[in-house]
C-alpha positions, 0 to 999 in steps of 0.5 A: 795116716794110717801110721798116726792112727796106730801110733794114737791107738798104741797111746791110748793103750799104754794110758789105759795099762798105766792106769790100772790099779791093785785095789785092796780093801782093809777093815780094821775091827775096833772096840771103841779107840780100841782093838778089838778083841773076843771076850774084852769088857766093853759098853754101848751107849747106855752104858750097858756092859758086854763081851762080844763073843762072836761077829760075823757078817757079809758085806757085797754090792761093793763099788769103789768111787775114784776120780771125781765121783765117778763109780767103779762096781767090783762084780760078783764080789764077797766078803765074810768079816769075822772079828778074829781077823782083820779084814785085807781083801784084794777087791781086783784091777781096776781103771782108776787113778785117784780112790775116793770112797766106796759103796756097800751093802751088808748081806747077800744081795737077792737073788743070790740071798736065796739060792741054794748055798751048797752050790757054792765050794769053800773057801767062797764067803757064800759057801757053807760056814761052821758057825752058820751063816744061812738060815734057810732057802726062803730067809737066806744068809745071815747078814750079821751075826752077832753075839756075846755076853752083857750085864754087870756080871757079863751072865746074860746071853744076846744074839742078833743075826739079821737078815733079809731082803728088805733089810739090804741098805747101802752105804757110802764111806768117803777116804781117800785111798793110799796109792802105792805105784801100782796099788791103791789101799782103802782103809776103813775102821768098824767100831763093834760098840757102835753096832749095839748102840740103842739097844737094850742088851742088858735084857738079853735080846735074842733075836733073829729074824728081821724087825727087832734088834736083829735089824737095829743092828743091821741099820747100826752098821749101815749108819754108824760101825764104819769110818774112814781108817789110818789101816791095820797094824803092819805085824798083821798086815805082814802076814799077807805080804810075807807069805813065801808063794811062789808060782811057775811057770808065769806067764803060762799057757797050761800047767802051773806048779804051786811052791810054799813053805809047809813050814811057814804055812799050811795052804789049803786052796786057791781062787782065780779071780780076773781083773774085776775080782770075780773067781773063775776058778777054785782049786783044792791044794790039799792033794796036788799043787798043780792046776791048769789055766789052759781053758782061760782066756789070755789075760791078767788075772789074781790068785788068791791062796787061803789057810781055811777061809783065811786068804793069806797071799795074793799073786798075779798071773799071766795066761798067753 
C-alpha cells in the first residue's frame, strides 16, 4: 500500500514538473501595418499628421489565460515599454500546457501607485526614470506618457501623460500562445496610431492629469493599441537569445561567478526572479561579478541581466 502511494505521488510529481512553462511575453510596437519608429510621419483617425517623439508606459496586474479559461496571475510583475525597444519580457515558470490570452492593466496598481518611488532600485520598472515616469506621491506614476510632433508642418507640440487610480482599466488580448518545448511565447502587436485615435492633436493637447486627452489615451490603449501578434522580427529577438552570459557554478549553494563578453556587451546588473516572476534579489555588476544565493530557498529560479534598463538575457538557476 504504502509502495503504490509513493509510486502515485512520484506521478504527480513528474506531471506537475513536466507542465511548467517558460512563459515570455513579446510586444512588437507598430505605426499602423508598420514599425514603428521615433520621428516617422504618421496620421490618426482624423487624418491628423504626427511624429511621435516619445511613448512610454506601464503595464501590470498581468495574468496569463491557458487551458480552457483558466487564469494564472503573474504577481508582482512590471513592465515599463518605451517605443525604442520592442518589448521581450520573461513574465516566469508557470503550471500551464496550452497559453490562450492574458490580462493587464495599464499603470501601477494602488497601492503601489503612491508609495514612494525611491524605495525601489534600478533597474526595477518602478524605480526612478530620466524621463519621468511619477509625477508625485499623491498622484503617482505615469501610466502613459506620450509625446511628439502634429500638424501639417509637424511644428506643434502634444503631450499626454495619463494617470491615476480611477483611470486603472483592465483588459483582455485572446492569442494563443507559441509553445517551444519547454517554452511558451504570447505575441502581441501595439499599433501607436491607435493610441491618438478621436483626438485632436493638431490643437496641440498638453494634458496631464486624468479626464482630458491624458485619459483618451489611457482608454485608447485599453480599447484599441494591442492585438494579437505574429511576434517580433528574429534580428531583434536575437538579441536576447545571442547574448554570451554564462553562470558558475549551477546548481549552487553559495557564491556564484558572472561570465560575459565586455566586448559584445556591457552588463551592468542582474535580478533574481523565482518562479512566478517576482524579484527576490538585484545585483549591481558594475564592480564585482560575483553574488551570492545562500540565504535563498532551494529552487528554480530566473536571472534576468540588463544593459541599463534594457534586459538582455535570461539564464535559469538552480540553488540546493
Amino acid at each position: 500500500m504504502k509502495k503504490s502511494i509513493l509510486s502515485i505521488f512520484v506521478l504527480l510529481v513528474a506531471f506537475n514538473l513536466s507542465a511548467q512553462k517558460q512563459v515570455t511575453l513579446t510586444i512588437k510596437h507598430l505605426l499602423g501595418a508598420n514599425q514603428f519608429g521615433f520621428n516617422v510621419a504618421s496620421q490618426n483617425d482624423l487624418t491628423h499628421n504626427f511624429k511621435i517623439t516619445r511613448v512610454d508606459y506601464y503595464i501590470s496586474s498581468i495574468k496569463i489565460i491557458h487551458d480552457g479559461g483558466m487564469i494564472m496571475p503573474v504577481p508582482n510583475h512590471y513592465i515599463l515599454a518605451k517605443g525604442d525597444n520592442n518589448v521581450v519580457d520573461l513574465l516566469g515558470t508557470f503550471n500551464v500546457t496550452n497559453v490562450e490570452g492574458i490580462k493587464f492593466s495599464i499603470g501601477v496598481q494602488s497601492p503601489v501607485n503612491t508609495a514612494d518611488p525611491s524605495t525601489w532600485l534600478a533597474p526595477h520598472p518602478l524605480s526612478p526614470q530620466s524621463p519621468s515616469m511619477h509625477w508625485g506621491w499623491s498622484a503617482g506614476y505615469r501610466f502613459i506618457a506620450i509625446e511628439g510632433m502634429s500638424g501639417a508642418t509637424f511644428n506643434t507640440n502634444f503631450q499626454m501623460h495619463g494617470l491615476g487610480n480611477a483611470n486603472y482599466f483592465e483588459q483582455t488580448i485572446m492569442v494563443a500562445g507559441v509553445n517551444n518545448v519547454n517554452d511558451v511565447t504570447i505575441n502581441l502587436d501595439a499599433d501607436y496610431n491607435q493610441a491618438l485615435k478621436g483626438i485632436n492633436i493638431n490643437a496641440g493637447p498638453i494634458d496631464h492629469g486624468v479626464n482630458a486627452t491624458d485619459l483618451t489615451v489611457i482608454q485608447n490603449f485599453r480599447d484599441f493599441v494591442f492585438k494579437a501578434g505574429t511576434g517580433i522580427p528574429l534580428s531583434v529577438d536575437d538579441i536576447y537569445k545571442d547574448v554570451k552570459v554564462n553562470m558558475y557554478p549551477n546548481p549552487s549553494t553559495g557564491t556564484i561567478h558572472v561570465q560575459f563578453d565586455k566586448q559584445q556587451i556591457e552588463i551592468t546588473s542582474a535580478t533574481i526572479c523565482d518562479v512566478f516572476g517576482k524579484v527576490i534579489k538585484e545585483i549591481n555588476l558594475t564592480s564585482t561579478n560575483n553574488f551570492d544565493v545562500s540565504n535563498h530557498a532551494k529552487g528554480l529560479y530566473v536571472v534576468k541581466f540588463y544593459k541599463g534598463n534594457a534586459n538582455v538575457a535570461n539564464r535559469k538557476l538552480i540553488i540546493e
